[in-house]
C-alpha positions in Angstrom: 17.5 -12.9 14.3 20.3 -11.0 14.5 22.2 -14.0 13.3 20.5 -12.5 10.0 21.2 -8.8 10.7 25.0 -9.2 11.4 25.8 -11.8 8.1 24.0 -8.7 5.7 26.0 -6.1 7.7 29.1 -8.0 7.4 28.4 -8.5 3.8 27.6 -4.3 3.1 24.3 -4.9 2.6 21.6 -1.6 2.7 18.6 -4.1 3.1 18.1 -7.7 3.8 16.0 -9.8 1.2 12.2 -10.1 1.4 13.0 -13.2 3.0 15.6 -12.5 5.5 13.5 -9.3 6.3 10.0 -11.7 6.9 12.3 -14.0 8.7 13.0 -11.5 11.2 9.7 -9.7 11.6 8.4 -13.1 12.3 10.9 -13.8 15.2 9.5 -10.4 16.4 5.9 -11.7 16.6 4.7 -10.2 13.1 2.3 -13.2 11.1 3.7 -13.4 7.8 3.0 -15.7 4.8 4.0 -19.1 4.3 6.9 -19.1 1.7 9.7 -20.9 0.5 12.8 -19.8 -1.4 13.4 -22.3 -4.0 16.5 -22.0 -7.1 15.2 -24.7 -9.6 12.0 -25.0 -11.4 11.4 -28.3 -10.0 11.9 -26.8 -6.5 9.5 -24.2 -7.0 6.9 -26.7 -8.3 7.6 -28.9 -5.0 6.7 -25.4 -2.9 3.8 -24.6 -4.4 2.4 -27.9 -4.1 3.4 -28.1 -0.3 1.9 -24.6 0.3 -0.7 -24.9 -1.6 -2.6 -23.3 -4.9 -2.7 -20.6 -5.9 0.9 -19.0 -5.3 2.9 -15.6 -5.8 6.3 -16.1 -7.2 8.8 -13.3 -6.3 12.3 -12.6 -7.8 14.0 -12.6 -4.5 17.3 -10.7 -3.6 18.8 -7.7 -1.0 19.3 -5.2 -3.8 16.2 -6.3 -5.4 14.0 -3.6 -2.9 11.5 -2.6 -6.2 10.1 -5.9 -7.3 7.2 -4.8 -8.6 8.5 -2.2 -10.9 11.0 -4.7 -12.5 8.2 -7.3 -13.5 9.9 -9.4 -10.3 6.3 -10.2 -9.4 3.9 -13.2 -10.5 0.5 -13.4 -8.9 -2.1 -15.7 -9.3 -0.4 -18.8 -10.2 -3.0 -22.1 -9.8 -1.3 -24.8 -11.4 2.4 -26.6 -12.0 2.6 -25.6 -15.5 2.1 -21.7 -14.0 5.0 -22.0 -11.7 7.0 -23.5 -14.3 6.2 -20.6 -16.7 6.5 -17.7 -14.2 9.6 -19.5 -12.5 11.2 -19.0 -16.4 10.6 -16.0 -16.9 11.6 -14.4 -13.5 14.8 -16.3 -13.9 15.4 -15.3 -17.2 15.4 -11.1 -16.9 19.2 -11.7 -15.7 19.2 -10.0 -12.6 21.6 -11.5 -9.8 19.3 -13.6 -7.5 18.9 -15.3 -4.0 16.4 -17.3 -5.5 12.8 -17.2 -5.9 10.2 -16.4 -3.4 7.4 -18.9 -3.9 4.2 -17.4 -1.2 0.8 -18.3 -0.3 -1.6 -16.2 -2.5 -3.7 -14.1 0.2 -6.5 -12.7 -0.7 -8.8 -9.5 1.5 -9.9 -6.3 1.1 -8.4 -4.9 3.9 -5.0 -3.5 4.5 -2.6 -2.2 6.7 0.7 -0.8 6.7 3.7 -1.0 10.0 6.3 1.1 9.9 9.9 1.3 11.7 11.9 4.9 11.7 14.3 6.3 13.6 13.6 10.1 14.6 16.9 12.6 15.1 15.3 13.1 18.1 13.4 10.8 19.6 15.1 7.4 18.5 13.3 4.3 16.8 9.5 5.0 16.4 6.7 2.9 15.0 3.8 3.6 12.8 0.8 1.9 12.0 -1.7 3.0 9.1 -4.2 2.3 6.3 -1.7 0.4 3.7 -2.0 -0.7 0.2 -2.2 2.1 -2.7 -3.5 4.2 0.0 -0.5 4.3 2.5 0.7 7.3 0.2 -2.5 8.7 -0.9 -4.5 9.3 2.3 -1.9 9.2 4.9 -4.2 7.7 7.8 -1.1 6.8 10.2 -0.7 7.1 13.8 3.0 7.1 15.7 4.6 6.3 18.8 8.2 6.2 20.2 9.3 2.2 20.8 9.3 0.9 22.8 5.5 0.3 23.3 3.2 -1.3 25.1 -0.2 -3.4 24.2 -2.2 -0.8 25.5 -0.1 1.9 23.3 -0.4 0.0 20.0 -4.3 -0.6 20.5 -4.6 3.3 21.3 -2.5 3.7 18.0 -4.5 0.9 15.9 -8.2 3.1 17.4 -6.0 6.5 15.9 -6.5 5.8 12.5 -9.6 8.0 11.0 -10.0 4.8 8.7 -10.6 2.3 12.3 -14.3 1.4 11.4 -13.0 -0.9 8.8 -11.1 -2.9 11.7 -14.7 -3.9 12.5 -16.9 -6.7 10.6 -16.9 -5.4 7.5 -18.5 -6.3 4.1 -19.4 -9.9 5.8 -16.2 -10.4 6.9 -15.0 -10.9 11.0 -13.3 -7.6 12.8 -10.0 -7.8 13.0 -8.2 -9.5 15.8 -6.5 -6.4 17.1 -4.7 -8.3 19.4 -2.4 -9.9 16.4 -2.2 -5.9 15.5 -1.0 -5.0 18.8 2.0 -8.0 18.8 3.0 -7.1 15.3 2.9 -2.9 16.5 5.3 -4.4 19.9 7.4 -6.6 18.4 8.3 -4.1 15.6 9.2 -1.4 18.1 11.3 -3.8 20.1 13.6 -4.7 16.9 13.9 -0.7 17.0 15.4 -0.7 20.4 17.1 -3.9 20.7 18.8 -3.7 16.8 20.7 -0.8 16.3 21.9 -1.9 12.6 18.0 -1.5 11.7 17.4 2.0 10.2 13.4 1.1 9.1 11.0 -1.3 8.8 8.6 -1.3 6.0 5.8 -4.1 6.5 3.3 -3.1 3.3 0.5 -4.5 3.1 -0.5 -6.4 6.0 -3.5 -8.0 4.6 -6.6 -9.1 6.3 -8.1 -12.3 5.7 -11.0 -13.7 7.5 -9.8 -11.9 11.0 -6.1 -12.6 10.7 -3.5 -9.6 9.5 -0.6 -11.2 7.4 2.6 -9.4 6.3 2.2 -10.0 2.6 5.6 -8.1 1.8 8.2 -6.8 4.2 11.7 -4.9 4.0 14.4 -4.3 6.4 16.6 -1.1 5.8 20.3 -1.1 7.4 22.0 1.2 8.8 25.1 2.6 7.4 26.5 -1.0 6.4 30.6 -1.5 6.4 32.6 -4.8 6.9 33.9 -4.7 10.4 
């Protein structure tokens, strides 16, 4: 983990990848998708296969923090000749690349958003709200200074005015808060343990069946320089 942290300081990065950033989230505790970073068309194929259909593919880079915006995003893909198709066209908008992101498609009406910032103040802090299109919209958060406890991130998950919809819901299972709570602890402890971490952005944690997954994650550094 911070194997990952020190190679992108060392390198004057401001972020890590998508990857890098899911790679350490996940060494925190945080359930993320299952992904591969692939750099040929025949690689990507091979992922998709080996995650299974459908699949995301993601343009995939440190400087690359607005995917979305720059058509870096294709959802939806269920077959080879989709990969091959998407895979060609990310690779061919002629932006610098790690590779490609190729993801587990997951699907759920429910999402969350986990948040890392560090207060003048008070130091690293976590946050845990309604995520999605909503995370900016409604503003349903709750915060707490890291570190925390279990008991502090189930008090923060039961803060929310949107918390009913951590229960069964529209035929589906409640959510296992306890995979809440270990995502809410681990992200705090990154705060306190990694001082080159300046925030955490983990949006959206999707719900499916009972299980919240970190669909998309970013790490922001903190003043970056070569030592």
């Amino acid at each position: 983990m911070k194997e990952i942290i020190h190679e992108a300081v060392q390198k004057n990065r401001k972020a890590l990848s998508e990857f890098d950033s899911k790679r350490v989230i996940a060494m925190a505790g945080v359930a993320v998708t299952r992904e591969m970073l692939v750099r040929t068309k025949d690689e990507a194929i091979g992922a998709a296969r080996e995650i299974g259909f459908p699949v995301v593919l993601k343009g995939c880079s440190a400087e690359l923090t607005h995917k979305t915006e720059y058509g870096m995003v294709k959802v939806g893909l269920h077959t080879q000749e989709e990969v091959a198709l998407a895979f060609g066209d990310l690779m061919s908008k002629g932006m610098e690349l790690d590779g490609i992101l190729v993801q587990e498609m997951v699907d759920g009406e429910r999402q969350f958003v986990i948040g890392l910032s560090r207060d003048p103040q008070f130091g690293p802090c976590v946050m845990f709200g309604l995520g999605g299109i909503f995370t900016e919209v409604l503003r349903d958060v709750s915060f707490r200074v890291a570190p925390i406890t279990e008991n502090d991130a189930l008090e923060m998950i039961d803060e929310i005015r949107t918390k009913d919809i951590l229960g069964a819901f529209r035929g589906s299972p409640a959510v296992d808060r306890n995979i809440l709570a270990k995502a809410l602890v681990g992200v705090g402890n990154l705060g306190v343990e990694i001082e080159e971490i300046a925030e955490i952005d983990i949006n959206p944690l999707i719900v499916t069946d009972d299980r919240p997954i970190a669909v998309d994650a970013l790490v922001i550094l903190r003043n970056p320089s070569v030592s």
